[in-house]
N, C-alpha and C positions, 0 to 999 in steps of 0.2 A: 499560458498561465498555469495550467497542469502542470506543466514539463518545470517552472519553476518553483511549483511549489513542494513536488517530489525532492528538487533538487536540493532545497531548504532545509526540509526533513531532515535525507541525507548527510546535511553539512557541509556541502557544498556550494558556498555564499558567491565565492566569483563565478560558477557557471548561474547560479541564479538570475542575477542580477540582469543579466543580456535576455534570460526567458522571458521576465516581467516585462522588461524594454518593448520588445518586437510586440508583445500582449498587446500593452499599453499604444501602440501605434497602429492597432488592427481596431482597436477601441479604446481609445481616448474617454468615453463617457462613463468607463465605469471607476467611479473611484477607488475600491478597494484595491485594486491593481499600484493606485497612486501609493497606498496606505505599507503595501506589501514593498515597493521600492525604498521607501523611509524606512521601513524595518530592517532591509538589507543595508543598507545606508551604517545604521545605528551599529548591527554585527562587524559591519567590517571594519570599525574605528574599534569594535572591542576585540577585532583579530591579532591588531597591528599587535597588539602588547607580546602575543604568546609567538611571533615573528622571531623575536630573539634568542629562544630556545632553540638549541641543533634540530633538526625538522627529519632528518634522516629520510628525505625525500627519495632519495636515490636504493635505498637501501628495501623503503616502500613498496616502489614503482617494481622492482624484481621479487620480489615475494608475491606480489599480486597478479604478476606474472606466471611466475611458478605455481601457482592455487588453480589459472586459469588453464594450465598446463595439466594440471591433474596431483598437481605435486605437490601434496601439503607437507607433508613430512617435510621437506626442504624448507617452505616457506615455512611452517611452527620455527625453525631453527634460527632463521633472519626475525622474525618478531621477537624471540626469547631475548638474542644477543642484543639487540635493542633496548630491550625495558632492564637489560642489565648494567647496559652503560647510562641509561636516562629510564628510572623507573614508574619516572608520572609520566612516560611519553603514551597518551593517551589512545593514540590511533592503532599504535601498535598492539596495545592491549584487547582492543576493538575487534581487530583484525583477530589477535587470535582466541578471541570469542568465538568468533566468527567457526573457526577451521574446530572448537570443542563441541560447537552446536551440528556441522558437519558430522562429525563424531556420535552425536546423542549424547554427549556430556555434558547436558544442560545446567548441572550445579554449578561444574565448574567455568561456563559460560557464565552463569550469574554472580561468581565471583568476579571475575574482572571485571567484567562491565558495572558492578557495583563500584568497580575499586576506578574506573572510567567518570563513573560522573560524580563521582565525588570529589576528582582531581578538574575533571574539567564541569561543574553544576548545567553548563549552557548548552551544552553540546546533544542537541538535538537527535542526533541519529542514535547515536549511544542509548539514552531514554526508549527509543524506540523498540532497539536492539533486545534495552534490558524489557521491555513490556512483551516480546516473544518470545525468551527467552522463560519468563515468569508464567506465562499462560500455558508452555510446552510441562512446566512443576506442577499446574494446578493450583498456583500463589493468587488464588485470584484477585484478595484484596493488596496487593503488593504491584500488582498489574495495573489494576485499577488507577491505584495513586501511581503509576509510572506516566500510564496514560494522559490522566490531570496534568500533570508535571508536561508534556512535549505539548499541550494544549496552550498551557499559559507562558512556553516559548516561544511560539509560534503559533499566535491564535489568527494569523489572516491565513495559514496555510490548512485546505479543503482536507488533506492528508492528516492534520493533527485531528480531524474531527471522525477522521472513520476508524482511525487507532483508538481514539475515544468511544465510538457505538460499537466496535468490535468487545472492547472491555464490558461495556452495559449487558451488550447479548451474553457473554460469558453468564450471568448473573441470572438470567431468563426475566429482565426487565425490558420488556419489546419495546413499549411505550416510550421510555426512554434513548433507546435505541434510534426508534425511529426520526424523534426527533435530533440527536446527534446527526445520524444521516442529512435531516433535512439542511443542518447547517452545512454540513458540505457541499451541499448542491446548492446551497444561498451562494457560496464565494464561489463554486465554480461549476455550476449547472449541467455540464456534459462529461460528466463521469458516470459512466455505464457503469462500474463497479458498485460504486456507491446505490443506484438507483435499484440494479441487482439485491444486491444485498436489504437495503431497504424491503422492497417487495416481499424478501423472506420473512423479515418480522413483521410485513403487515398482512402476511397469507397466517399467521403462525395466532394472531388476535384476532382471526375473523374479518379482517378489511380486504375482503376477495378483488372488490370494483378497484381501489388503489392501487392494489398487487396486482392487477393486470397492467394497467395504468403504468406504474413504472416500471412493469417487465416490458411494456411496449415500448416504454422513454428511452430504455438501455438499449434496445436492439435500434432504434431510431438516431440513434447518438453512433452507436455501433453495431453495424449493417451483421455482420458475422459473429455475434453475442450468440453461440448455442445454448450458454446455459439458460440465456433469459430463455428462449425457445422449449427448452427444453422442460420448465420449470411451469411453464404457461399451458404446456400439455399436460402436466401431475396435478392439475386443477381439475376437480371434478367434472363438472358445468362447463366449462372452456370450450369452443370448438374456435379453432383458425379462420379468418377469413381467406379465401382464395387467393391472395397476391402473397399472404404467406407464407402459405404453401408455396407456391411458386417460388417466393425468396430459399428456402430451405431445399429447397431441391437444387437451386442454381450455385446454393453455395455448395451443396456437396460433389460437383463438378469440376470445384477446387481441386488440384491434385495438391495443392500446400495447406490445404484445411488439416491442421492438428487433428491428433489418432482420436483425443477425447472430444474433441469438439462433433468429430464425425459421428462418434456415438452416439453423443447427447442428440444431435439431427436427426439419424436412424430409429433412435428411439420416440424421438415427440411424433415424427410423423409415420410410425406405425401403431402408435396411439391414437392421432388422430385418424390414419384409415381405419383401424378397428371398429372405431368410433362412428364411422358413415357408412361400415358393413362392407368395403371397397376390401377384398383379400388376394386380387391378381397382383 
């Protein structure tokens, strides 16, 4: 259900559509899932129209090649020649958003992408694109209403709601935040990211017992979460229980534990030995 709700976002309706499917057949009882197919359902009879338009798929699929190559120069060169021959070709303009935000040419990422949803209003990822793109300016009420905007696109997708508490925290409205989080975890309950983050706005308002509470949910969702870990030791009061520990040690015998991840491990649990006077 994650996997298709990212993919939503995105704008990627035909891989969605099979996420939700397999979702819905692992649990049939949760409606929303039903809700979230009707909604792909509705997108793709409003895809058909824009079907007609040259798609320059092919022309796509090798620039996005080349970018993964390392070679944006090249790809800039295939998106330009693009919006030359088809100006409202909106993905192309997306794309090289994409390679000015690469760059740190954040303005000029916000020009097309501006000039993206205005050609395409629906197009979910685009909104997204432009609410990172707005927050990287410090536009934050331009952010904000971007955010609203991919919310009321895509209001069964858990992902428009943490683009939405991300915009709140911008603002140092925790209260609010949190509650955006919470609706994310209403549609889709095991996003560690979410529950992370959450925890941050409820450590940041004084809700220490919650903020452990869902630093534990994140690591319990996702066994190898250093930051929740990591985050639960910079808690004054905290101390680990023993299986813990033990968790945090066993992951760092990972030899594919990320450089940062290993840090954040390193550091909570020389925290907590600090903590019990343990200095061998």
């Amino acid at each position: 259900e994650i996997l298709g709700d990212l993919l939503l976002v995105k704008g990627q309706i035909s891989k969605a559509l099979p996420a939700y499917q397999t979702a819905m057949r692992l649990d049939s009882t949760r409606d929303i899932i039903h809700k979230k197919i009707e909604r792909i359902r509705e997108l793709e009879k409003k895809s058909d129209v824009a079907k007609a338009r040259p798609s320059f798929d092919a022309e796509i699929r090798k620039a996005e090649e080349l970018e993964r190559n390392g070679e944006h120069q090249s790809a800039e060169t295939i998106y330009r020649d693009i919006l030359t021959k088809d100006p409202k070709h909106v993905e192309a303009a997306r794309l090289l958003a994409g390679i000015a935000v690469l760059n740190k040419h954040f303005r000029d990422a916000e020009v097309f992408l501006k000039t993206v949803v205005s050609n395409a209003p629906g197009y979910v990822r685009a909104w997204v694109d432009l609410f990172n793109v707005q927050r990287e300016l410090d536009h934050y009420d331009e952010a904000l209403d971007s955010a609203k905007q991919v919310i009321t696109l895509a209001p069964e997708a858990s992902e428009s709601y943490m683009v939405y508490a991300n915009a709140i925290g911008m603002s140092g409205d925790h209260a609010e935040a949190i509650k955006a989080y919470q609706k994310a975890l209403d549609l889709s309950p095991d996003r560690a990211g979410a529950l992370c983050s959450m925890a941050h706005h409820q450590k940041t308002i004084g809700q220490q017992d919650e903020a452990i509470a869902s630093y534990r949910r994140a690591i319990q969702v996702k066994s190898d979460h250093a930051e929740a870990y990591w985050s639960l030791a910079n808690l004054k009061t905290f101390r680990f229980e023993t299986d813990e520990i033990d968790s945090m040690l066993a992951l760092l015998d990972d030899e594919d534990l990320p450089d940062v991840s290993r840090a954040q491990l390193h550091n909570a649990l020389g925290l907590e030995f600090e903590a019990q006077k343990k200095y061998d």
